[in-house]
N, C-alpha and C positions, 0 to 999 in steps of 0.2 A: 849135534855137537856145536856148542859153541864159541868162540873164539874171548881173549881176552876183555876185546872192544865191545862183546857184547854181540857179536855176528853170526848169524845161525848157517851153519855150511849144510843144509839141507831142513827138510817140513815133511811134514803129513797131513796130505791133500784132505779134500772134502768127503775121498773115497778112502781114507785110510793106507792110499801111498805114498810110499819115502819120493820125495822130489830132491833130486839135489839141486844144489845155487851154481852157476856158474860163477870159473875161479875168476872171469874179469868183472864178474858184478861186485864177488866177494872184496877184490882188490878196491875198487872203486869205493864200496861201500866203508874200508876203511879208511882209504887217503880222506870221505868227506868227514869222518867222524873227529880223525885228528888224535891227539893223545891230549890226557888231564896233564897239568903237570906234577912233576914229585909232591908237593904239597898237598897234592888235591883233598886228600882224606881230612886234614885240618880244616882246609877251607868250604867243607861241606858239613851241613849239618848232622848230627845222630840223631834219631829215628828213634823210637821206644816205647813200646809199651807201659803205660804206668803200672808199676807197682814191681817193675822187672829188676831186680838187684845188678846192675853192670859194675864193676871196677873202670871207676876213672880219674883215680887218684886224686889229689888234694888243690880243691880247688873253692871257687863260690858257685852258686848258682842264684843267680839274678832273673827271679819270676815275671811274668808278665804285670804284675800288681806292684812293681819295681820291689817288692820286700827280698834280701839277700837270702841265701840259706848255706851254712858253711857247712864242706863236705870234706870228711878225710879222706873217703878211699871208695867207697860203695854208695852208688847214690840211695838214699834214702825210699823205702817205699811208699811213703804219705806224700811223695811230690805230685800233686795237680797236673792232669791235662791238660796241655796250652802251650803256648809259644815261648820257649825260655829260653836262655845264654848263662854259657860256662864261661868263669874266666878263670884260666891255670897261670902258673906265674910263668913270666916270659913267655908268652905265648899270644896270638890273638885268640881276642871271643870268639867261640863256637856256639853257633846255634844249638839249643837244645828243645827238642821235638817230642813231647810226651803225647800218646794216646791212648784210647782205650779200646784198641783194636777191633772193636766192632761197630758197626752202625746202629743206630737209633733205630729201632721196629716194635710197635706199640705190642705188647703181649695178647693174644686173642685175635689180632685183626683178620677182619676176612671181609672186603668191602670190594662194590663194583662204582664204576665208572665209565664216562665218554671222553673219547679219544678225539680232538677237536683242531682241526688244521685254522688257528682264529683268522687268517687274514679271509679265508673263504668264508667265514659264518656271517653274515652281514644280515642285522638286523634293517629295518625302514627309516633309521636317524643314521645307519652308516655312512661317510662319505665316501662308496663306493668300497670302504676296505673294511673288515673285519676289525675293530677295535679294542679296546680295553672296556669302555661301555661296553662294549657287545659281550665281553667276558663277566661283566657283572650278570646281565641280565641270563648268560646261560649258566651262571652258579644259580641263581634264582631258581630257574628253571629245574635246572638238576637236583636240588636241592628237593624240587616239589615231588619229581617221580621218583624218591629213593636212592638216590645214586649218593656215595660217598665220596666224589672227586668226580676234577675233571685233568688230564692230558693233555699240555697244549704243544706244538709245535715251537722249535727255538724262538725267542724275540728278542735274539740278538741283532745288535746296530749294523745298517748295512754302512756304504758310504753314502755322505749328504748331496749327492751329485746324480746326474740324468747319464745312462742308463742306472734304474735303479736294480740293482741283485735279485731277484726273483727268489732264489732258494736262501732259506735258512738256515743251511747245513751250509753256508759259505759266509758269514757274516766277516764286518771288516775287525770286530772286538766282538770275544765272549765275555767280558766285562760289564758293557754298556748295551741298552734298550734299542731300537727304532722306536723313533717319534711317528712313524705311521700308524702305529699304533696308538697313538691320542687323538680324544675325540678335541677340540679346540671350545667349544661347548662348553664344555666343564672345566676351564681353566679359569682363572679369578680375572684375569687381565680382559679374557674376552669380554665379560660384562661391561667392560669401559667403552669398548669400540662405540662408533657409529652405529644403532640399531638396525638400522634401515637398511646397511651396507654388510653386517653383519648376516641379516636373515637372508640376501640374496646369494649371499656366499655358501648359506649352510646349502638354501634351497638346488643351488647350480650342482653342488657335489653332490646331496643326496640320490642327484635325478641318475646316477651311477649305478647307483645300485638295479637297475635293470639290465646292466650289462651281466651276461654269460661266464665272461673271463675279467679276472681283477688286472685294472690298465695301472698297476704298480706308479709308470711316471708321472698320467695324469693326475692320480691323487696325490703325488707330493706337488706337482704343479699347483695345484688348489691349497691343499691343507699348511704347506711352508709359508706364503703368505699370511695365512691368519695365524700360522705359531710365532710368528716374527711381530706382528701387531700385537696379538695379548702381551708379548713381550715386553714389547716398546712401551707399552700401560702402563708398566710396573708391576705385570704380574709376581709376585713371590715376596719383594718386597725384601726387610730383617731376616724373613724366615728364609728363602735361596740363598741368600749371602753368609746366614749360618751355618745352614747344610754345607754349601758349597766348600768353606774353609774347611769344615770336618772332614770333606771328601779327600783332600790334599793331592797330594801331584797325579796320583791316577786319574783323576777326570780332569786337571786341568791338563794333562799333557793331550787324553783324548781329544777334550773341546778346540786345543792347538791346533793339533790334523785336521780336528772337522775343518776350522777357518780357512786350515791353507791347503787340502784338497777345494774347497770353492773356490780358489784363484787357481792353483796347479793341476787338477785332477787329480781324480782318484788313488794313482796310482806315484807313491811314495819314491820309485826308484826311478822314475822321469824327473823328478821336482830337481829345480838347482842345486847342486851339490851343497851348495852351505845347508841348503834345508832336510837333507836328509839323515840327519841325525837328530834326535829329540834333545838332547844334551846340549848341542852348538848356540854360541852365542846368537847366530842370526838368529833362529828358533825364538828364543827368549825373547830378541828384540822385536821380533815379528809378532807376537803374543801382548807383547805392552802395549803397540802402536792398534792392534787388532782388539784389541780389551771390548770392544762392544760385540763383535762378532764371537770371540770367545765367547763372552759370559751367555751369550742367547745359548751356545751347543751344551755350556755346562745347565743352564737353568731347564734347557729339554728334559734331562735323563732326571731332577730335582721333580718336572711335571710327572713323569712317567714311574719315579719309584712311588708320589702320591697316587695316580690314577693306580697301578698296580695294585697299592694297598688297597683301598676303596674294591677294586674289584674281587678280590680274594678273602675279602674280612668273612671270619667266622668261617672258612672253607679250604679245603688242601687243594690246589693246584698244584700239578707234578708238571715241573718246567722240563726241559730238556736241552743237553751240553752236546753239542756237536764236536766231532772227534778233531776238527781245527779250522781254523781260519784264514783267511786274502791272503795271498802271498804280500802281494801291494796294499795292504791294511792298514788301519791304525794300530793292530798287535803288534803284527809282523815289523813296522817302524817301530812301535815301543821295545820291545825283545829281537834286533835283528842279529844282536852280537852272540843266543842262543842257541839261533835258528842255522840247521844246515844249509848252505846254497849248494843248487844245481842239482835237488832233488826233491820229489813230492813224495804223498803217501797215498795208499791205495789197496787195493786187494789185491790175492791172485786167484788164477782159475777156481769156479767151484763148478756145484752141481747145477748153479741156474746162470752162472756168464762163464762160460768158457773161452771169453777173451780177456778174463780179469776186469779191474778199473783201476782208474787211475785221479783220485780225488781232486786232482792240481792244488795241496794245501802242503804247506812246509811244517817239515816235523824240525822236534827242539833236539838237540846234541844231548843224550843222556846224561852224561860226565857234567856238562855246563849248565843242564837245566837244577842237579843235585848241587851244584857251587852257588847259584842266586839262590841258594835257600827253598828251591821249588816254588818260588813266587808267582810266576804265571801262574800254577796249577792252583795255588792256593785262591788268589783273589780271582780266578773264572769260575772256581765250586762256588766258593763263596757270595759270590756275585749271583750267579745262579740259582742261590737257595732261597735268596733275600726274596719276600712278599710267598712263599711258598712252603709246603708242607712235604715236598719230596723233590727227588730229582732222577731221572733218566739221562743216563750217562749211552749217549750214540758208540756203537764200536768199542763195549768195553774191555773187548783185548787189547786193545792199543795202550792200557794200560802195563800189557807186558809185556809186547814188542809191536812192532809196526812193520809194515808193509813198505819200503823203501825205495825206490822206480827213480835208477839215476836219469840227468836229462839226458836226452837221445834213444833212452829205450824204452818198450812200451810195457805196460803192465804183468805180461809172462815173463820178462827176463827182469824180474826184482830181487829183493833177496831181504828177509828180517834183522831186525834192530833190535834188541832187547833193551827195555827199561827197567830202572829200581822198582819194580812193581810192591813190593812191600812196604817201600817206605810210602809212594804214592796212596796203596790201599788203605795203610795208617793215618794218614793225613786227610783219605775222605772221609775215614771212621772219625776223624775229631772234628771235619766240621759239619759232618751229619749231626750227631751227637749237640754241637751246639745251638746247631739251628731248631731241632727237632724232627729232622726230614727223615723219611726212608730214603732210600737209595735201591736203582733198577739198574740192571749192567743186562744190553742190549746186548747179547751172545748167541746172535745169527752169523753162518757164515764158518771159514775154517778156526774152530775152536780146538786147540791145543787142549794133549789130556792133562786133567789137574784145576786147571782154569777153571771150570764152575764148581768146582770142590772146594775149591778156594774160596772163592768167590759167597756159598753157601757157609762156610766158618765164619767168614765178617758179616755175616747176617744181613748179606745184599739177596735180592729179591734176583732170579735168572728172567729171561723171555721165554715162555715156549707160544706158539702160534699152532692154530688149528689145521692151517697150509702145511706147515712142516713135518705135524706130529707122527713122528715114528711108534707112538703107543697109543692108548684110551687116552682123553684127557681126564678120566677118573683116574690114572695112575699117573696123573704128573707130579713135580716134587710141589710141596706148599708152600717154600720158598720161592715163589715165582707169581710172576704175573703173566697172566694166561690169555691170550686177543685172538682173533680169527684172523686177523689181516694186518697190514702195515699200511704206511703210506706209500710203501712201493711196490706194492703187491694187491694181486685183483679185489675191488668191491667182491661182497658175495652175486649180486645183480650180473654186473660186468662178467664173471667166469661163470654163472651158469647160462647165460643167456647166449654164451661165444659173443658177449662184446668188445671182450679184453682183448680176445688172443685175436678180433678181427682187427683192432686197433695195432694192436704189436706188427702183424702183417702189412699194415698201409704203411707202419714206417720203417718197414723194412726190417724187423725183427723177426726171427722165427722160432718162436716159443715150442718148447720141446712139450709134443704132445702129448707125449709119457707124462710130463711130469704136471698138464695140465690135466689129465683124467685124475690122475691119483689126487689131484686136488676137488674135483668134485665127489668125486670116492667116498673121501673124508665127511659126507654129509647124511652119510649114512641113505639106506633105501629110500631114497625118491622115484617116484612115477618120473619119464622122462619128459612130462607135459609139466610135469608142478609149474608153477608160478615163480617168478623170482622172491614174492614174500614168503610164500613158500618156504622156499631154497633157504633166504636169511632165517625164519623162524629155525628153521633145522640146524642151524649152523651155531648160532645161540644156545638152544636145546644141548647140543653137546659141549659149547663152551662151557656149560652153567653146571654142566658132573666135575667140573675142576676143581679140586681141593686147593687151585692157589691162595694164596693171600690173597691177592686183587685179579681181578677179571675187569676189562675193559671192552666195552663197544665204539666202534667209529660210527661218527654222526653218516658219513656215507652209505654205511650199511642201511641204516637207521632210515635215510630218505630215499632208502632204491636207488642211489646214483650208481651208473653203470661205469664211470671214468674213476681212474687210481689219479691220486693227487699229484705222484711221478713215477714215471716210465723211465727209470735209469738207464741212461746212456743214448738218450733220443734229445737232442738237442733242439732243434725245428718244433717240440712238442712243445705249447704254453704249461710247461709243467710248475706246479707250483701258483697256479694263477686262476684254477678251475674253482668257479663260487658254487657254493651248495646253491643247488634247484629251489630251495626252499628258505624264504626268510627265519631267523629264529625266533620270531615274536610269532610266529607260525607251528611251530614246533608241537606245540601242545595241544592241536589239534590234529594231529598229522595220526594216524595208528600205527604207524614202524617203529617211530619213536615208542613207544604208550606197550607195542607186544613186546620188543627187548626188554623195555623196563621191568616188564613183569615177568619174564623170564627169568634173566639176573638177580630181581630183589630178593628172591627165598632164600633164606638161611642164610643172610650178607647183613651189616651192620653198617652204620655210616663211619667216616673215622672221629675221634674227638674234635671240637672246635680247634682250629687251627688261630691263632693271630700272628700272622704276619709283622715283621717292625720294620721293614724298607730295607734298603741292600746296604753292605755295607765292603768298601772300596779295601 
C-alpha cells in the first residue's frame, strides 16, 4: 500500500516476502518528502503520448519550433514529439510533454558485443589510464572480430581535485565527461607546446602503464598539466568559444564548481556560505574574476565531446547512467533545492547482501523533481546519449521508487519512495527516439512485479545474466540483453578457479556457498579438472543459445582475469582500479579474445553505422 506522498508501507523481498516498513521510517520518510503545494499540478508539466486526445480546454500551444497551434478543447492528434508550452488565459505556461511512448529499437536486431571497464583497457600510448584513444582503437578492434558494440563503463566527471573518485557509479555530474579520459596528444593546442618537453611528458606517463592497478591521482598529477598547457595554446580557438556559448548555463555553471572546488574542495557544503548556492552573487562574481580557470573546465568537456566523437564514429557505443551522484557535487550544488537532505539511496536485503547497501547518493523530492519540469532527468539522458548509439540505465527501478535510508539508519531499516515513473519512462522514450539509441534497464536485484512488463511495452531491452538464470538462456525473453557476469560479480576464471570467493574471504566477506556452486552449475557438465578456458568457453557456449537482442562479453572473461572490477561493499579493495593483464594493442593475438568472438558471431549481425553528433546540454 502506498501512501499519498508516494510511501510504500511494506515490499516483497528478493524471496517473495511481504516486508513491512517501520512506522518511524515511514514518519520520517514523509517529514523529508514535505508536501507540493496546492498549485503544484499547474506548476508541473503534462506528460503524453502523441497522438493521445486529452481535454485541455482553450488555449495555444507554443511548439518547440516557436510555431503556435490554437486549441479549443482537445488537443490535436498531429502535435509532434518534443518539448512544448500551454498558454491558457489567466494562467501561467505549463509545460507540454509529448512522446512516443516507446524507445528507439532497430527492427531485426540481434548483435553481440564487449563489455569494457575503459579506464582499465590501457593500450602502450596510455598515460597509465585507459582513454578515449584507447576507445577508438578498441571499436577498431571489435569492429575487426565481428562484434556490433562496445559497453563502456560511466564517464561521468569526477571532481577536479586529489583524492580523485575511483568509482564511476559516484560521479560529481551525470551531465559532464572526466578529462582523464583524454589522451592530451590529440588535442590541437598540444602540438604548440615545447616538443622536447612535450615528448618527456608523454614518455614519464606512459611508463604507467606497467603498473598492475590504475594510480587514478598520479595520472591527473601528470595529465592536468598538459591539459592546462594545450589550453593555454589556444587550443579550440572560434570553434570552443562557439560551442561553448551554445552549451549555455549548464556547463558554465559546472566549469564554476570545477574553479572553485580547486580553491574550496570538493565538497560544496564546506565552501563559505556566500558560495554555496550557484545563483548567489558571489558565485557570479567569483566566475568573472575566475574567467580563465573557468573557460579551461568548460573547454575540457568541448575536448572530450570531440575526442568521444572521433572515438565512436561509424560504431554504437552503449554508455551507461548511474542511478545518482556526490552528495557534495556539482549536481548536488546545481539541483540542491530538489534534493532530499538527511537521506541516501540504497537497497535492501536480497539473496546475495543480506545486510542491504547503502549507495551514500541523495535522491530528488518526487513532487519537486515533476515542478523543474524533470530537468535533471532530462539533460543527464540526454547528456548520456550524446556521441552514442544506446544507453544502460544502472538500477532501472529507481525509476519507480527508490530505496530511501534516513540518516542514522542503516540500510534494513529503509523504506520506498515512489516516483512518476510514467512520465520519466515517456521522457526516456523521447529522448531515445531522438538520439537514435536503445535503451537497457539494469533489473537485478528486488524487482517489483509489473516492472519488466513495463519496462518490455516501451521497448526497453531487461538484463538477464547467466549467474542469475533461473531458466535455459535459450528461453530468455529477446527483449533483453543477455551477459554472463557484471562488474560486480565473478570473472568466469575467478569462480571456477575458487579465486573469487578466496578473495571475498581475505576481506572478510563470506560468500554463500550455495549460491556459489549454483553458479558454476550454470556451466553446464564440466570435468572438475577443465581449464579456466575451458570453463569461459562453456560459459559463452550457453550464453550464445539466447535469443536476446544483444549478448555481451567482458573483456575480463576474455583475457582469463581471475579479479571482478568491484567487490561491493569492500572498501580497503582497490576496486575500480584493476588494469586488464593485457595491453589492447595486444588483443588480437591473444585466443580468449579470438574463441568468444567466434562463439558469439553466429547468427548475430552488427548494428547499422551509428554517427554520433557530440552531447548536447
Amino acid at each position: 500500500m502506498t501512501d499519498e506522498l508516494g510511501v510504500d508501507e511494506s515490499y516483497v523481498d528478493s524471496d517473495g516476502r511481504t516486508q513491512p516498513i517501520s512506522g518511524d521510517v515511514i514518519r520520517r520518510l514523509r517529514e523529508l518528502l514535505g508536501r507540493p503545494p496546492q498549485d503544484h499540478e499547474q506548476r508541473s508539466p503534462l506528460v503524453l503520448r502523441v497522438g493521445r486526445a486529452v481535454q485541455v480546454g482553450r488555449c495555444d500551444v507554443v511548439l518547440e519550433d516557436g510555431t503556435s497551434v490554437a486549441v479549443d478543447a482537445t488537443l490535436p492528434a498531429d502535435l509532434p514529439a518534443g518539448y512544448h508550452e500551454m498558454h491558457l488565459a489567466d494562467r501561467p505556461p505549463r509545460q507540454l510533454i509529448l512522446s512516443p511512448g516507446q524507445c528507439h529499437l532497430p527492427a531485426g536486431l540481434r548483435a553481440w558485443g564487449w563489455a569494457v571497464q575503459l579506464y582499465a583497457a590501457r593500450s602502450r600510448r596510455s598515460w597509465g589510464f585507459g582513454d578515449l584513444a584507447d576507445l577508438g582503437m578498441l571499436r577498431d578492434w571489435a569492429q575487426s572480430v565481428g562484434a556490433g558494440f562496445l559497453m563502456v563503463n560511466p564517464l561521468h566527471a569526477a571532481a577536479p581535485t586529489l583524492p580523485q573518485e575511483p568509482s564511476p557509479y559516484s560521479p560529481t555530474s551525470r551531465r559532464f565527461a572526466n578529462p582523464l579520459y583524454l589522451r592530451p596528444e590529440h588535442l590541437p593546442g598540444f602540438q604548440r607546446l615545447d616538443q622536447a618537453e612535450a615528448a618527456a611528458s608523454v614518455a614519464a606517463s606512459v611508463a604507467m602503464n606497467g603498473l598492475p592497478q590504475i594510480d587514478r591521482d598520479e595520472v591527473w598529477r601528470r595529465k592536468r598539466p598538459a591539459l592546462r598547457a594545450a589550453f593555454d595554446s589556444g587550443g579550440g580557438g572560434e570553434q570552443f568559444a562557439r560551442w561553448r556559448r551554445e552549451q549555455g548555463a549548464a556547463l558554465q555553471e559546472f566549469a564554476t564548481w570545477c574553479a572553485l572546488a580547486d580553491i574550496h574542495g570538493p565538497r560544496w557544503r564546506e565552501w563559505p556560505a556566500r558560495l554555496r548556492r550557484p545563483d548567489g552573487p558571489a558565485v557570479q562574481e567569483f566566475a568573472v574574476h575566475a574567467e580563465p580557470e573557468v573557460a579551461f573546465y568548460a573547454w575540457l568537456q568541448w575536448a572530450l565531446a570531440g575526442q568521444l566523437r572521433a572515438a565512436t564514429a561509424g560504431f554504437t557505443v552503449i554508455q551507461d547512467l548511474p542511478i545518482g551522484f556526490d552528495p557534495d557535487g556539482a549536481d548536488a550544488w546545481s539541483w540542491q533545492d530538489l534534493l532530499a537532505e538527511g537521506v541516501s539511496v540504497g537497497a535492501p536485503p536480497d539473496a546475495l547482501n543480506g545486510k542491504g547497501q547503502d549507495w551514500s547518493l541523495p535522491p530528488f523530492v518526487p513532487w519537486k523533481l515533476r515542478e523543474a519540469g524533470y530537468t535533471p532527468f532530462v539533460q543527464s539522458i540526454r547528456a548520456s546519449l550524446a556521441g552514442a548509439g544506446g544507453l544502460r540505465i544502472d538500477h532501472v527501478m529507481g525509476l519507480f521508487r527508490l530505496w530511501w535510508i534516513p540518516a542514522g539508519h542503516g540500510p534494513t531499516d529503509g523504506g520506498y519512495v515512489r516516483y512518476p515513473a510514467d512520465d520519466l519512462l515517456d521522457i526516456l522514450a523521447l529522448e531515445s527516439c531522438r538520439a537514435n539509441a536503445l535503451i537497457i534497464g539494469e533489473d537485478l536485484g528486488v524487482v517489483e512485479a509489473g516492472v519488466r512488463e513495463e519496462l518490455a511495452r516501451r521497448r526497453m531491452l531487461a538484463y538477464r545474466l547467466l549467474w542469475f538464470a533461473e531458466s535455459d538462456p535459450a528461453q530468455w525473453p529477446e527483449l533483453s540483453m543477455g551477459a554472463v557476469t557484471t562488474h560486480d560479480l565473478p570473472t568466469v576464471a575467478g569462480l571456477w578457479t575458487g579465486a573469487d570467493r578466496d578473495e571475498q574471504r581475505r576481506y572478510g566477506v563470506d560468500p554463500s556457498d550455495a549460491a556459489v556452486e549454483a553458479m558454476r552449475g550454470r556451466l553446464g557438465s564440466l570435468p572438475l579438472d577443465a581449464s579456466p578456458d575451458a570453463a569461459t568457453a562453456a560459459a559463452y557456449r550457453r550464453l550464445a543459445e539466447a535469443p536476446s537482442t544483444l549478448i555481451v562479453a567482458t573483456l575480463e572473461d576474455a583475457v582469463g582475469e581471475h579479479s571482478r572490477p568491484n567487490l561491493p561493499g569492500v572498501a580497503e579493495r582497490p576496486n575500480w582500479s584493476l588494469a586488464l593483464p593485457v595491453p589492447i594493442d595486444d588483443l588480437e593475438d591473444q585466443a580468449g579474445p579470438a574463441e568468444i568472438a567466434g562463439i558469439l558471431s553466429t547468427g548475430r549481425h552488427v548494428f547499422p553505422s551509428h554517427n554520433p553528433t557530440g552531447p548536447r546540454f
